[in-house]
C-alpha positions as CSV (number, residue, x, y, z in Angstrom):
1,X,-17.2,43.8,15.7
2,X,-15.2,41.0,17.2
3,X,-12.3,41.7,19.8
4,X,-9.2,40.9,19.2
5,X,-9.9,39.0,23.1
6,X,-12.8,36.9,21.4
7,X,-10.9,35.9,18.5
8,X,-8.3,34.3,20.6
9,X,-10.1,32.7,22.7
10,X,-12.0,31.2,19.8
11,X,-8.9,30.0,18.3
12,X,-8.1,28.7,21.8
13,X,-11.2,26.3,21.7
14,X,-10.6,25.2,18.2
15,X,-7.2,24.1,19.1
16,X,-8.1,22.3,22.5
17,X,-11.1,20.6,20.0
18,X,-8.6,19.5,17.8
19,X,-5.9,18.2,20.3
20,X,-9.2,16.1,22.0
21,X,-9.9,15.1,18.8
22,X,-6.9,13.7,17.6
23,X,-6.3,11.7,21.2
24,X,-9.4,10.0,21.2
25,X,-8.3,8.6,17.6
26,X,-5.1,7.6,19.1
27,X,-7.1,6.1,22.0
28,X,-8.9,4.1,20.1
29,X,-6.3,3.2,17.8
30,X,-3.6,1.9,20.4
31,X,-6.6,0.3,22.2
32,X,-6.9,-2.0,19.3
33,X,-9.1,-0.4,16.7
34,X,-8.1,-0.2,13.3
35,X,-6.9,2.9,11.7
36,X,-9.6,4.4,8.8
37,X,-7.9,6.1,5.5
38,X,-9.4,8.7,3.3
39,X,-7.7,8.3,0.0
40,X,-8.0,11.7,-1.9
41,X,-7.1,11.6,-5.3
42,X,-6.9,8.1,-5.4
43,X,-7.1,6.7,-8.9
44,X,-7.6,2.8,-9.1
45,X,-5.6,2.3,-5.3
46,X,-2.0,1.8,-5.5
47,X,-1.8,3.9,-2.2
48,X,-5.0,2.0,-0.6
49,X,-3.8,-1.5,-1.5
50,X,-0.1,-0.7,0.1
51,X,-2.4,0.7,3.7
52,X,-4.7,-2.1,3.4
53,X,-2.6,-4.7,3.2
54,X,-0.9,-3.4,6.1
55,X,-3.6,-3.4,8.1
56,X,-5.8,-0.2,7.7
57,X,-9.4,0.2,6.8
58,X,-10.2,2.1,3.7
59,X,-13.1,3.7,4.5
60,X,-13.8,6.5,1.6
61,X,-11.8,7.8,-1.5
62,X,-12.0,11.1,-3.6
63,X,-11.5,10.4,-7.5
64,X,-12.1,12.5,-10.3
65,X,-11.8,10.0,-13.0
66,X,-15.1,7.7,-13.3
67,X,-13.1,4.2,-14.3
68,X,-10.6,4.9,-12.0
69,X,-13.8,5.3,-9.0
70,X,-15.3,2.5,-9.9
71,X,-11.7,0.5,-10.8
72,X,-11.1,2.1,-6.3
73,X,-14.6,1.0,-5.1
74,X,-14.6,-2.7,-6.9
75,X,-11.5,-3.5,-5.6
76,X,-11.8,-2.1,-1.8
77,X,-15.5,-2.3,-1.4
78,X,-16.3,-5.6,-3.1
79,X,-19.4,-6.4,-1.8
80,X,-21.8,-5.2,-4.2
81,X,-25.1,-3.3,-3.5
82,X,-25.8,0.4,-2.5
83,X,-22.5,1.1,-1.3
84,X,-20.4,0.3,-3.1
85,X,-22.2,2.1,-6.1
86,X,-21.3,5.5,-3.3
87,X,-17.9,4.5,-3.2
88,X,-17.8,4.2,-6.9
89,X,-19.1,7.7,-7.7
90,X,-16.3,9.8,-9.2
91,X,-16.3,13.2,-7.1
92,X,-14.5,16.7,-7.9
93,X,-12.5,17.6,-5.0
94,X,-13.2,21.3,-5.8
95,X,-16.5,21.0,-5.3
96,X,-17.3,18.1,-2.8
97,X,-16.8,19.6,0.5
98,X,-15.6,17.4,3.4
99,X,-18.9,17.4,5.6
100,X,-20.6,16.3,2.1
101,X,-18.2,13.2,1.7
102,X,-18.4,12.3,5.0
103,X,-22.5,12.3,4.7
104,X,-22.9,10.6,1.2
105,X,-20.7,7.9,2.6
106,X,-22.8,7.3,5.5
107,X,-20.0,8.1,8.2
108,X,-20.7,10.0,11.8
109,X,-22.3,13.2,12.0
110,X,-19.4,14.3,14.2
111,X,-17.2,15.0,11.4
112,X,-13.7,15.1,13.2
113,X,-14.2,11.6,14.7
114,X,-14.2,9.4,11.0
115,X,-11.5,9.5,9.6
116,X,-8.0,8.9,11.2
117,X,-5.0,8.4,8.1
118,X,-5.8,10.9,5.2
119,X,-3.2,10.0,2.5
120,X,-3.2,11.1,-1.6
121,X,-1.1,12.6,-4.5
122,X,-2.5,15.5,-5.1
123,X,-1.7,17.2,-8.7
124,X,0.6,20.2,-8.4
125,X,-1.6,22.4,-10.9
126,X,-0.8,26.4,-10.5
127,X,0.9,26.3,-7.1
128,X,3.8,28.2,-8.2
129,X,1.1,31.1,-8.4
130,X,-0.5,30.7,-5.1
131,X,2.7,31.7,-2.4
132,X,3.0,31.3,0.8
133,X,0.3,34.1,2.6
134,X,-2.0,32.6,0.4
135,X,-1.4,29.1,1.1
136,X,-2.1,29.2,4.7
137,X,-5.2,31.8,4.3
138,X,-6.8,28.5,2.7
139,X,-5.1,26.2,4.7
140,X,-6.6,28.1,8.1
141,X,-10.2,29.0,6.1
142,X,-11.1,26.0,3.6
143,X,-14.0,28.0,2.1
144,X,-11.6,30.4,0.6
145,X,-11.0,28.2,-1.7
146,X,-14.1,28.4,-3.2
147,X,-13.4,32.0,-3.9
148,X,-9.9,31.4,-5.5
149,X,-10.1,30.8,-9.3
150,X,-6.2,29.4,-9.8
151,X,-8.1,26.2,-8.4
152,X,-5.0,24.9,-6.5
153,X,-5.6,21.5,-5.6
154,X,-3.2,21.0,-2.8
155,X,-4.9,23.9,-0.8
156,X,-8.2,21.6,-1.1
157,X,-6.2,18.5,0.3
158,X,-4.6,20.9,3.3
159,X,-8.6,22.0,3.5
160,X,-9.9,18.3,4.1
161,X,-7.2,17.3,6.9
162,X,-7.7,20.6,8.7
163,X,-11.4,19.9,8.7
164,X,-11.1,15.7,9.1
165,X,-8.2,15.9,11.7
166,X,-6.5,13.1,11.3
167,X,-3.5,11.7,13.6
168,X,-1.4,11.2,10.3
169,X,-1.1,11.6,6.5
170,X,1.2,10.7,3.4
171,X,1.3,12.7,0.5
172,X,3.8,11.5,-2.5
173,X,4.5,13.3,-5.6
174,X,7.3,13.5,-7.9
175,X,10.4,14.7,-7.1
176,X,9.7,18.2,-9.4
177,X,7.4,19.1,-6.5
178,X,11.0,20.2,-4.8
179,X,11.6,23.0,-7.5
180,X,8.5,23.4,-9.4
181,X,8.4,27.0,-10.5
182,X,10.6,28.8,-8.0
183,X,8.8,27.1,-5.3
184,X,9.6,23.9,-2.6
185,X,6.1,23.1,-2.5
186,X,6.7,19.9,-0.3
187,X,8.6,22.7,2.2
188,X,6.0,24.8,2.1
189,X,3.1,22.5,2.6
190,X,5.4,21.1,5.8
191,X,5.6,24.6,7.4
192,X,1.6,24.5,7.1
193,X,1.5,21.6,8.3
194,X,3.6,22.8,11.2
195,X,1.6,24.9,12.3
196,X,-1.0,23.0,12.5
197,X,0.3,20.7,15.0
198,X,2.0,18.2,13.0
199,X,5.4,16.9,12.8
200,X,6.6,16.7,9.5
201,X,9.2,15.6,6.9
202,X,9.8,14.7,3.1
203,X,12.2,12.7,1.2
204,X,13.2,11.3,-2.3
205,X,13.0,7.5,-2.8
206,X,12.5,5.2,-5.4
207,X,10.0,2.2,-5.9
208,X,12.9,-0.4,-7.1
209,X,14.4,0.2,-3.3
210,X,11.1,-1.7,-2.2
211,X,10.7,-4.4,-4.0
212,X,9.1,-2.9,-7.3
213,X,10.1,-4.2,-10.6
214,X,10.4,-0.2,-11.7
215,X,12.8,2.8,-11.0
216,X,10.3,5.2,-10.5
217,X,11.2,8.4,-8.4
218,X,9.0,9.7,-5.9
219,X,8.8,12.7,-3.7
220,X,7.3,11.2,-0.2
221,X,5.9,13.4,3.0
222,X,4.6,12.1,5.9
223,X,3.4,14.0,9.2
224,X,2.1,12.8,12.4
225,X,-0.2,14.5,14.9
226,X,2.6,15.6,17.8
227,X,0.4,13.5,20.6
228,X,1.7,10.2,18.4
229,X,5.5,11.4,20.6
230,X,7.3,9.6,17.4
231,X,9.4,11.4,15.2
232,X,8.7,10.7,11.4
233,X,10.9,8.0,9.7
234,X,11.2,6.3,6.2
235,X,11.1,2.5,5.8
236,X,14.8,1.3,5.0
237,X,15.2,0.2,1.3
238,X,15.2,-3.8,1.0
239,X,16.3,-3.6,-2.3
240,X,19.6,-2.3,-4.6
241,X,20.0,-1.0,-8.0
242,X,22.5,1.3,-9.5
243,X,20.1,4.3,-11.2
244,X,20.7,5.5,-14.7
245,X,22.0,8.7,-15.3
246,X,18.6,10.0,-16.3
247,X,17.0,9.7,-12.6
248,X,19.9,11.0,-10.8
249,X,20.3,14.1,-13.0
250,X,16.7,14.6,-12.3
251,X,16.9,14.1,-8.9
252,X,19.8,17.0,-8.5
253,X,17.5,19.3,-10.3
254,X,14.9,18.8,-8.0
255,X,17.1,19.2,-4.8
256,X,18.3,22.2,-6.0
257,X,15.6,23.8,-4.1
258,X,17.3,22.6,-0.7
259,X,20.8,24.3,-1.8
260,X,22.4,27.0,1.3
261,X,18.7,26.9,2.6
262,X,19.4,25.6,6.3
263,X,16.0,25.7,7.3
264,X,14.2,23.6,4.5
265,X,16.4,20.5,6.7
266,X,14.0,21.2,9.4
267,X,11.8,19.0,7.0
268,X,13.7,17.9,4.5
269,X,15.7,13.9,5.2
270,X,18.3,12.9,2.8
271,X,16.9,9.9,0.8
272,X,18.5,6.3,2.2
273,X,19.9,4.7,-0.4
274,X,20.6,1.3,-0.6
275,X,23.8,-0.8,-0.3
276,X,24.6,-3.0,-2.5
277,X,24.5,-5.3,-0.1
278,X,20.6,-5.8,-0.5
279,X,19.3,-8.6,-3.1
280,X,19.2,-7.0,-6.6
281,X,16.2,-5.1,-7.6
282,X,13.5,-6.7,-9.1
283,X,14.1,-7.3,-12.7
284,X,11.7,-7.1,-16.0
285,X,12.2,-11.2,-16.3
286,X,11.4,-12.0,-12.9
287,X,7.9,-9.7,-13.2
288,X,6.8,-10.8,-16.6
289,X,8.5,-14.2,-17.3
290,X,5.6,-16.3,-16.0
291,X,2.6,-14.7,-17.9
292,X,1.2,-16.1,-21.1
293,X,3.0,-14.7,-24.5
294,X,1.4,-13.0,-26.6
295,X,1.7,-13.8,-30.5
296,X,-1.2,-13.7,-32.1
297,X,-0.6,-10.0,-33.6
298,X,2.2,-11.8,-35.5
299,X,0.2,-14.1,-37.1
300,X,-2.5,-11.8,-38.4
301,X,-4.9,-12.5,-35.7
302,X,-5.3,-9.8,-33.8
303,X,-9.0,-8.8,-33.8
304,X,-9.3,-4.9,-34.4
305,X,-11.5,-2.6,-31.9
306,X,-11.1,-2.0,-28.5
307,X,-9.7,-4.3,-26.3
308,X,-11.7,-5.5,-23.7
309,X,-11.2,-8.1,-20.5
310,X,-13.4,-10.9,-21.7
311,X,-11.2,-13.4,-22.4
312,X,-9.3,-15.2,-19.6
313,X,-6.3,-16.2,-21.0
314,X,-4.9,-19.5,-18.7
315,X,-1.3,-19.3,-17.1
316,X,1.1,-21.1,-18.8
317,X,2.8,-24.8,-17.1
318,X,5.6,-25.3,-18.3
319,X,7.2,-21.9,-17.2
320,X,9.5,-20.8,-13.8
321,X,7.7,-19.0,-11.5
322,X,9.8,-16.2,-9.8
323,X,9.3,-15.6,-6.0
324,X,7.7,-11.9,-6.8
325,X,5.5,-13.5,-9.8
326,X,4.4,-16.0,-7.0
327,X,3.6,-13.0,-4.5
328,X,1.5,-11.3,-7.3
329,X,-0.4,-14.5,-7.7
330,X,-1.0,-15.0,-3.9
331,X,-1.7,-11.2,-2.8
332,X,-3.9,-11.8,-0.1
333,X,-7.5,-11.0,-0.5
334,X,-6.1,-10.6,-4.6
335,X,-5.1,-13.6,-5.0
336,X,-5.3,-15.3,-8.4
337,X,-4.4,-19.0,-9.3
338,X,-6.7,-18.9,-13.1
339,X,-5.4,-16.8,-15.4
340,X,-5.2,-13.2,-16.5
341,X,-8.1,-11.5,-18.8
342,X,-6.4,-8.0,-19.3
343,X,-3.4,-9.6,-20.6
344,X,-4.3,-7.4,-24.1
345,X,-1.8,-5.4,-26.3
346,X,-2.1,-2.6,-28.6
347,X,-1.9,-2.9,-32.2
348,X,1.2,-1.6,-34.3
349,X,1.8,-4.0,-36.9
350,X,4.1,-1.3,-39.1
351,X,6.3,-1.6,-35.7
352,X,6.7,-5.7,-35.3
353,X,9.5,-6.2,-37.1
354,X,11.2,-3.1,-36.0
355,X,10.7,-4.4,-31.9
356,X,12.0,-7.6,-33.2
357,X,15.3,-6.5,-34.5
358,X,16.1,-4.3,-31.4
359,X,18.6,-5.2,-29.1
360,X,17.4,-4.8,-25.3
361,X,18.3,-0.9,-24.0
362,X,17.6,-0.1,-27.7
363,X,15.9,3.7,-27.5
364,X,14.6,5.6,-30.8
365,X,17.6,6.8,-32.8
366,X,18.2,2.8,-32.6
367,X,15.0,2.0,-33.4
368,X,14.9,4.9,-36.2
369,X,17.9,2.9,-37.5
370,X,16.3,-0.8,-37.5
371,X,13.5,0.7,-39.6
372,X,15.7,2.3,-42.3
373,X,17.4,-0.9,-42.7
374,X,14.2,-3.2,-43.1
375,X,13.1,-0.1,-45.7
376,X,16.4,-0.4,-47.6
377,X,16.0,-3.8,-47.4
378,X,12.3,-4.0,-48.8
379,X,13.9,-1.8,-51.7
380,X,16.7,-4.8,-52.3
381,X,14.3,-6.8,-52.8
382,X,12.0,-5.6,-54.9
383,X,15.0,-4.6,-57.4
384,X,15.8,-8.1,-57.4
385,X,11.7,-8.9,-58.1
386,X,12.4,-6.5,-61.0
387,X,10.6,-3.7,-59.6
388,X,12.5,-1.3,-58.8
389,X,11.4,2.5,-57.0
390,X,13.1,5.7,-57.3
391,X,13.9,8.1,-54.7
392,X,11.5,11.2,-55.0
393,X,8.5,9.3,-55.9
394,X,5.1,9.1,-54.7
395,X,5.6,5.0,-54.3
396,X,9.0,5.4,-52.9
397,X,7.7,7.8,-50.0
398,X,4.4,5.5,-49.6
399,X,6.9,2.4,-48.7
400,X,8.8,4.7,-46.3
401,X,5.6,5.4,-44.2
402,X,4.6,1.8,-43.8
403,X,7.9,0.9,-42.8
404,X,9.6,3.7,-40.8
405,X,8.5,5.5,-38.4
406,X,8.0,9.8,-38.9
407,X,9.6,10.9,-36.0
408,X,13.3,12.7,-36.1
409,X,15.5,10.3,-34.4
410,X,17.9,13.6,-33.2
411,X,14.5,15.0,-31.5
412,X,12.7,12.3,-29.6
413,X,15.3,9.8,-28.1
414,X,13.3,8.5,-25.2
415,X,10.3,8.4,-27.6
416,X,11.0,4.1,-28.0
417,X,12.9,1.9,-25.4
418,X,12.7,-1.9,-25.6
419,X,13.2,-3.3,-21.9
420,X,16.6,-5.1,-20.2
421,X,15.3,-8.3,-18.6
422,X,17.9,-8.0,-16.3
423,X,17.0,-5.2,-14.7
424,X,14.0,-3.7,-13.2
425,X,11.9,-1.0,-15.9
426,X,12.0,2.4,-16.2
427,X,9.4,4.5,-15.2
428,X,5.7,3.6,-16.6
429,X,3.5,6.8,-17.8
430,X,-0.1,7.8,-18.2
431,X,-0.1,8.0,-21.2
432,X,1.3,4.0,-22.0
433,X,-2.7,3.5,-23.4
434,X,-1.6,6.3,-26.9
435,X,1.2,4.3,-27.6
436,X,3.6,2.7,-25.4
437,X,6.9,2.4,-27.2
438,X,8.4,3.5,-23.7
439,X,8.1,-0.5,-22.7
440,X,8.5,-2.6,-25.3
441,X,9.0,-6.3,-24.0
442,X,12.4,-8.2,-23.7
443,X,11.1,-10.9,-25.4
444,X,12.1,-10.1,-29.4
445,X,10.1,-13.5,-30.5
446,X,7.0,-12.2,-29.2
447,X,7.9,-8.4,-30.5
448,X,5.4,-6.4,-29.0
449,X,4.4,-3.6,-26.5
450,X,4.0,-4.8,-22.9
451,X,0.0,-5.8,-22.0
452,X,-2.2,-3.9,-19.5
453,X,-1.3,-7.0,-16.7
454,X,2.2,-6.3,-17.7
455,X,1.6,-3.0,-16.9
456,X,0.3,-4.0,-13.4
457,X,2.9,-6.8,-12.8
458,X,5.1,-3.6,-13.2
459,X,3.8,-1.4,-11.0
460,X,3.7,-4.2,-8.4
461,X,-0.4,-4.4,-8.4
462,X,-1.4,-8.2,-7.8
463,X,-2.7,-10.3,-10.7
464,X,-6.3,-10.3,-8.4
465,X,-6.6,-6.5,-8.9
466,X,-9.2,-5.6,-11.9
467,X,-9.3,-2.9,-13.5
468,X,-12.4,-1.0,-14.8
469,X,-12.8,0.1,-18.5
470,X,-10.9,-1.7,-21.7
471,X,-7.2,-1.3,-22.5
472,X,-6.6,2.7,-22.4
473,X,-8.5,3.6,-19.7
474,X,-6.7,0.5,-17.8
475,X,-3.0,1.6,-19.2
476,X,-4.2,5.2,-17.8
477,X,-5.1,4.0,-14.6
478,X,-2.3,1.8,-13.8
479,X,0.8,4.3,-14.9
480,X,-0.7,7.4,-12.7
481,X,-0.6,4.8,-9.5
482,X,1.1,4.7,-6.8
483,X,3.6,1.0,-6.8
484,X,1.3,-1.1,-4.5
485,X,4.4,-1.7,-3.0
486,X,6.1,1.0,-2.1
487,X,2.8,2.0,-0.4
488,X,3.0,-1.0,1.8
489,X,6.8,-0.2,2.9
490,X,5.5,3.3,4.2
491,X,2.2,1.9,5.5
492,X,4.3,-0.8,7.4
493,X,6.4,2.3,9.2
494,X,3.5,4.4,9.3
495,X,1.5,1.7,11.3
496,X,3.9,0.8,13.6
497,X,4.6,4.5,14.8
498,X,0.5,5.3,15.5
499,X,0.7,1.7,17.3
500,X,3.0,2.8,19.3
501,X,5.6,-0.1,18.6
């Protein structure tokens, strides 16, 4: 049997490992080596492509998702051969364990020395179940996991940096995270943290406050490794917009969490909002306006199928180029002077004329309206063709399909929205590749869903940035992301505290 003596001083050693450890990192780091990131969870890369621009190293990634591996590994391994095809393998994080990664992808055998910035969104899956005790039973002993079936996947990203080490992490999330089943999760994975020897602290921000054309909220955490001797700070927002309603009631839900609870402020820091001082956010105009429209659905000839990224489609000449639609074209190391090839749209042609007729802001009880109008319309005129059709009959309820669209206008409100081009987007979803009426573009003549580059221009990845797969996988990829740059604001800060500066 072990001593209670012997178990100590074990612990001892593993803590005087881990301080050596995380100072030779530091070392190295402030000695002019460049920091290495682990991405886990990583999708396509709008985390990685914020830190690499910035100056880090992406050195490995962890993605489920086999398009969105290979969409991580062409972009931030380009040069092809045997390993990039490892970086491109799509890996369960449930069942890759962190010596394994750190083998397949050819790193050190001393597995605490590789990796120095581990950041990542891990999904929130079955946390409300798991509690406190629990959470640090796996957070101290990363095989446990193995043995606990709820499969939480946050207890397998607290089990790769207490195995990996490293001097500093991000995690982001939305802002749910703050009340999601009776639970602060982002609290609770701080006082982990904690105790593992990390300073620690979350906040609430919004992409648009950084120079993204989208108001999309975000839960953000960041810890440093106490030998860093910097306490943990959020880049200052460089750009203003006035949120709807919508984002600031959900924001109040989610801080409910904090409410009389004095010691969630030990980690918690207000959000800084901006001052309308800043330049206006980026708008829907200023992201899109320069890209190639789109028409040909209008005309009849749209090709049917899946949409693939054969077709480079030039940029147009005779258009104003904003300064962010210049910055996506001149990304460095994504730059892109030719033309897009995933400029590609979905086809709806019972919906054209109905995206024509709305009025910008326009959400579905509008749109629901537009379509029985045209409908009533079509009935006009075929009375006045001689032909007319009664209510009640087979022919009258086969004209209302192809014209209007099923859904109850009183039950799904946010189910359409065609964008303001004066102001930035609202927040783009997975799920843009089933359907998309949550961004229909500005632009009534071209009437029409935004394209999977539209997509990206949105979330702020530059137009050098390919993604794997045809048009859903792409749409899929790109609204799970992270805004490219957002990531580079906290990379920015993040860099400059490990520095040192």
């Amino acid at each position: 049997m072990v001593s209670v003596e012997q178990t100590l001083f074990s612990e001892e050693n593993q803590l005087v490992a881990t301080d050596s450890s995380r100072k030779q990192k530091l070392n190295r780091i402030r000695g002019g080596g460049i920091p290495r990131v682990l991405d886990l969870f990583a999708g396509c890369g709008g985390l990685s492509l914020g830190f690499h621009t910035a100056g880090f190293e992406i050195v490995g990634s962890v993605e489920f998702d086999p398009l969105a591996a290979k969409s991580h590994a062409l972009n931030f391994h380009k040069k092809p051969g045997i390993l990039q095809e490892v970086h491109a393998q799509a890996r369960d994080i449930t069942k890759v364990e962190p010596e394994q990664l750190i083998a397949e992808l050819q790193m050190s055998s001393d597995i605490e020395n590789n990796i120095d910035i581990i950041i990542g969104g891990p999904p929130c899956q079955a946390f409300a179940r798991v509690g406190r005790a629990k959470l640090r039973e796996v957070a101290a002993h990363p095989e446990a996991f193995l043995q606990d079936t709820r499969g939480n996947l946050y207890l397998r990203y607290l089990a790769y940096i207490r195995k990996l080490q490293p001097i500093a992490l991000l995690m982001e999330n939305v802002p749910d995270i703050l009340n999601y089943g009776g639970h602060n999760i982002a609290h609770e994975i701080c006082e982990v943290l904690s105790e593992m020897g990390y300073i620690c602290k979350y906040t609430i921000s919004n992409a648009a406050y950084y120079g993204a054309p989208q108001m999309r909220e975000r839960m953000l955490l960041i810890a440093y490794t106490r030998e860093i001797g910097a306490e943990v700070e959020f880049p200052l927002p460089t750009h203003w917009v006035e949120l709807p309603k919508g984002y600031e009631g959900s924001r109040q839900v989610a801080l409910k969490a904090l409410g009389g609870n004095l010691f969630t402020y030990m980690f918690y820091t207000p959000p800084l909002e901006p001052s309308s001082v800043l330049p206006y956010a980026i708008t829907a105009q200023e992201a899109l306006g320069d890209l190639p429209q789109i028409t040909l659905h209008l005309e009849g000839k749209m090709k049917r199928g899946t949409r693939r990224f054969n077709q480079q489609i030039p940029y147009p000449t005779n258009v104003t180029i904003s300064p962010y639609a210049r910055m996506m074209r001149n990304w460095p190391e994504f730059a892109n002077h030719e033309g897009v090839s995933d400029h590609v749209i979905r086809s709806l042609p019972r919906d054209y004329d109905i995206f024509r007729r709305m009025n910008s802001g326009d959400q579905y009880p509008e749109a629901y309206q537009h379509a029985l109008d045209l409908f009533h319309e079509r009935l006009e005129q075929l009375i006045q063709q001689g032909n007319s059709i009664q209510p009640g009959t087979p022919e009258h309820e086969k004209l209302k399909r192809e014209i209007v669209p099923p859904y109850d206008a009183s039950k799904f409100p946010n189910k359409w929205r065609k964008m303001e081009p004066d102001k930035p987007a609202r927040t783009l979803m997975a799920h843009l590749g089933k359907d998309g009426y949550s961004h229909i573009h500005y632009d009534s003549t071209q009437a029409r869903t935004i394209s999977v580059r539209e997509a990206a221009r949105l979330q702020s990845f530059p137009d050098g940035f390919e993604f794997c797969g045809t048009m859903n996988p792409a749409f899929r990829q790109i609204g799970n992301a992270v805004p490219p740059l957002l990531s580079l604001a906290l990379a920015k800060k993040m860099m400059d505290h490990i520095q040192g500066n």
